[in-house]
C-alpha positions in Angstrom: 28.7 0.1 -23.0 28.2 3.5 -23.7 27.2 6.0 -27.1 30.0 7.5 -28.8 30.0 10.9 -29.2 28.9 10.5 -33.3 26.3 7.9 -31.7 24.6 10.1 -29.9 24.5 12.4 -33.2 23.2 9.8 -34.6 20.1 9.1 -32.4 17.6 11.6 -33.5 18.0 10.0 -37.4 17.6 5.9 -35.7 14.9 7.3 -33.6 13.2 9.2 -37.1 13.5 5.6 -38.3 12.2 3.4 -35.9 9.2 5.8 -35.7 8.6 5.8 -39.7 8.7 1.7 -39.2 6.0 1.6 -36.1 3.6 4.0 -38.6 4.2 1.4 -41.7 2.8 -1.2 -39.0 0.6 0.2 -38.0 -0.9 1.9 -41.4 -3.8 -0.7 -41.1 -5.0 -0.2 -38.1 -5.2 3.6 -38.8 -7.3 2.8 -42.0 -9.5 0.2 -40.0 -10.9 2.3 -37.3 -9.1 1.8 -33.5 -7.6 -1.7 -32.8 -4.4 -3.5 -31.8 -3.0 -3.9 -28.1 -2.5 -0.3 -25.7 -0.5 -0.6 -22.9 -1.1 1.1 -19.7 -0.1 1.6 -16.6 -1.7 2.9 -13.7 -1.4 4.5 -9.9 -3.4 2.1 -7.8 -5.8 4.9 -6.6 -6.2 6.3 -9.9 -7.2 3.3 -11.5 -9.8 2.7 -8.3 -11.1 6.0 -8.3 -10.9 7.5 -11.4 -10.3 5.3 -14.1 -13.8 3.3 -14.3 -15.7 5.6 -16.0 -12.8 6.8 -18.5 -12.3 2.6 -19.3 -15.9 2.5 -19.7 -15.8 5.2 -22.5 -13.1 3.7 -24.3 -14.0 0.4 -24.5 -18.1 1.7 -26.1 -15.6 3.3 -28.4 -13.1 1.0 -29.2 -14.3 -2.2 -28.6 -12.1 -4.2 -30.8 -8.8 -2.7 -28.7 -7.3 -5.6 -26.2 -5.9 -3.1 -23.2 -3.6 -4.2 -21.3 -3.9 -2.8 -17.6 -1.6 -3.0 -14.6 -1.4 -1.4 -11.9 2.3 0.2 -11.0 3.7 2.5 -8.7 4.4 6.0 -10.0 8.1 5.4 -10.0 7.5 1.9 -12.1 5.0 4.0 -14.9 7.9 6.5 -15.6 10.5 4.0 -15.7 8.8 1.5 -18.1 7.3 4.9 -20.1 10.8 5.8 -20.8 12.1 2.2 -21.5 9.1 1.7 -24.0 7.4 -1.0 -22.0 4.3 0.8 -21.9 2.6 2.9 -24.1 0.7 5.1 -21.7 1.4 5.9 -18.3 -1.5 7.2 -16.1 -0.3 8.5 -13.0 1.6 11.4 -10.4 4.1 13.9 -11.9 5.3 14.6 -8.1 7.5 12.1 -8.3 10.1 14.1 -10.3 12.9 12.5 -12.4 10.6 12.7 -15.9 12.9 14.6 -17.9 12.1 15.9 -21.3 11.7 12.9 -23.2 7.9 12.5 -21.8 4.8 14.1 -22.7 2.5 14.9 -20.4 -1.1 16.2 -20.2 -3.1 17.2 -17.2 -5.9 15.4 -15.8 -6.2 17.4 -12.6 -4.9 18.7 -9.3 -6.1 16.9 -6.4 -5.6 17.9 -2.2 -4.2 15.4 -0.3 -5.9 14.6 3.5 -4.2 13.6 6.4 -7.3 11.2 7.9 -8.3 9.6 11.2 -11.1 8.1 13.0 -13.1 10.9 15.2 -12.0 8.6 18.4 -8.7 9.2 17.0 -8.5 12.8 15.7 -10.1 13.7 18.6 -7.3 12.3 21.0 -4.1 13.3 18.3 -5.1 16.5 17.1 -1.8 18.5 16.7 0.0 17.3 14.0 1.5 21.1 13.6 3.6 21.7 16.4 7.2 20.6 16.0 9.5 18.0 18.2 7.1 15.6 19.7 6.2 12.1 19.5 2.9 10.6 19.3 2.1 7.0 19.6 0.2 6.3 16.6 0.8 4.1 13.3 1.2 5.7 9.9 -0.9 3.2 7.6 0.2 3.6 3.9 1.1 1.8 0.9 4.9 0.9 0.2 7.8 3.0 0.5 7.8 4.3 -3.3 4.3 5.9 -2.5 4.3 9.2 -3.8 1.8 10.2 -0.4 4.1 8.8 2.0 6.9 10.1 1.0 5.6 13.5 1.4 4.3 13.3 4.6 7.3 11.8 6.1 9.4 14.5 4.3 6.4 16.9 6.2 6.9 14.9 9.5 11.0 14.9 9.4 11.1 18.9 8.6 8.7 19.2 11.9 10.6 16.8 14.1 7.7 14.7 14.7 7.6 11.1 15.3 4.8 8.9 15.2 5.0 4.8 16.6 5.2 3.3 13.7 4.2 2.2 10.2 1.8 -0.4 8.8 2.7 -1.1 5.2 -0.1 -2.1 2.9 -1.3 -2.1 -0.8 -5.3 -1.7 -0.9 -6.4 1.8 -0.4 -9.3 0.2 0.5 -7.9 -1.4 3.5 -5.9 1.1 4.9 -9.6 3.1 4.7 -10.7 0.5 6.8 -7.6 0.3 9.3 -7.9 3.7 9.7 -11.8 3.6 10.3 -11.1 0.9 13.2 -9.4 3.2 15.5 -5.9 1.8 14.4 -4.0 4.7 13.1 -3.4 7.4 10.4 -3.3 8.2 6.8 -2.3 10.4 4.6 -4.0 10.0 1.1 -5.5 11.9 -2.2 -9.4 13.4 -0.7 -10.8 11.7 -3.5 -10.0 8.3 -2.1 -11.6 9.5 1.5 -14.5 11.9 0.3 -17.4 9.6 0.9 -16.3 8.5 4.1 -15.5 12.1 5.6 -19.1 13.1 4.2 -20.2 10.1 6.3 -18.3 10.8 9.6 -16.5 7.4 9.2 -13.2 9.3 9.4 -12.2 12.8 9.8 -9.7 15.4 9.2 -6.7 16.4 11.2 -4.9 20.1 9.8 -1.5 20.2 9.4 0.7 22.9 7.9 2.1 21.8 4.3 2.4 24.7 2.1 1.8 22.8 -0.7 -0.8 19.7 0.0 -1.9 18.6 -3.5 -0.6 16.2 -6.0 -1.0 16.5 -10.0 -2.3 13.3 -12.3 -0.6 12.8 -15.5 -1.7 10.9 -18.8 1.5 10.8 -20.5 3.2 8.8 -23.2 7.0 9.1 -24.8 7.8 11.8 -27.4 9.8 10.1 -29.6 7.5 7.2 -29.8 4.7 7.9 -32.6 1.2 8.2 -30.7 -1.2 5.8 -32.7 -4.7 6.6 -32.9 -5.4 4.6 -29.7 -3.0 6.3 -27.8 -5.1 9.5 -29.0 -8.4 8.1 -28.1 -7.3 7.3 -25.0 -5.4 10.5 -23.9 -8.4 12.4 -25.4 -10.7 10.6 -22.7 -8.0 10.7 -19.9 -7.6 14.5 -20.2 -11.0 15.4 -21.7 -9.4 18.8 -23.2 -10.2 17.7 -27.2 -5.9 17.6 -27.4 -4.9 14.5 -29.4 -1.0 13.1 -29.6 0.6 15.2 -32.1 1.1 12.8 -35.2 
């Protein structure tokens, strides 16, 4: 089934309307301080590494708010943004395909590392020069992971081949993987900063022009952004901008 040409003129006007409904619903809860549900989805490593101390916040602030929290793939956040199965969406705007019908606010650029044990880095340290194949594992989450698929992309443009991959979830355990001497990883720095300020894994250069990924706290335009939307975009992006009302 598809929208005829006067039903997609039509739209804006049911969209204008739905929107006016979810504001009558809601019309308590504005009057009675910040509860309800809030749905939100996360980026595994984000909601490790840097979503503790913003949940923290928001629940001292709005205690009486039951959040619902999973954690999604980056491809799964904008899908179920746009579909309306979530109300906030916290994760990478790399992965493209957003359209205009999100909005979006900053919450940082981060660099991405490509990591190693030293036993390791200090026996594959050219990950620069083109056409060769080295005989180490790649350990990463799935294939819809926003780092992978970056440094493959890196790895096919340079013709290099490593042995394998090792597919996991936990950040935490490919950390740990990589620690033991069993291969490489490719991963946000914040993920891997207290372990290369302890020596437990290192470095390895490589020549990507562009080696940094942007987090997101976004939320759809056309859906009216209650006031615990706003809190919780206010905390997220810490610039004092609330959803437009």
């Amino acid at each position: 089934m598809v929208l005829t040409k006067a039903g997609k003129a039509l739209m804006p006007y049911v969209d204008d309307v739905l929107q006016a409904v979810l504001r009558l619903e809601n019309f308590d809860n504005e009057l009675s301080s910040w509860t309800g549900e809030l749905r939100v989805g996360v980026g595994e490593t984000l909601l490790s590494y840097k979503l503790p101390d913003i949940l923290k916040e928001f629940h001292y602030r709005a205690p009486k708010v039951k959040l619902l929290l999973r954690s999604m793939n980056c491809y799964e956040i904008r899908d179920e943004l746009l579909q309306g199965k979530l109300d906030i969406g916290v994760f990478y705007n790399d992965i493209g395909g957003l359209g205009s019908s999100l909005e979006m606010k900053s919450m940082g650029e981060y660099p991405l590392v490509l990591v190693a044990s030293p036993s390791i880095a200090a026996q594959y340290k050219d990950f620069v020069s083109p056409h060769r194949e080295l005989s180490i594992p790649f350990i990463i989450n799935e294939p819809n992971c926003i780092f992978r698929q970056l440094f493959e992309r890196y790895l096919r443009e340079r013709s290099i081949i490593l042995d394998h991959t090792i597919e996991l979830w936990s950040i935490e355990t490919i950390k740990r993987m990589v620690a033991s001497d069993v291969g490489v990883s490719f991963l946000p720095r914040f993920t891997v900063e207290e372990e290369l300020q302890k020596g437990v894994l290192t470095e390895i250069p490589i020549d990507m022009k562009h080696v940094s990924i942007t987090a997101v706290c976004s939320y759809h335009k056309h859906r009216w952004c209650s006031p615990v939307m706003s809190l919780f975009t206010h905390i997220c992006t810490k610039n004092g901008i609330s959803c437009p009302r």
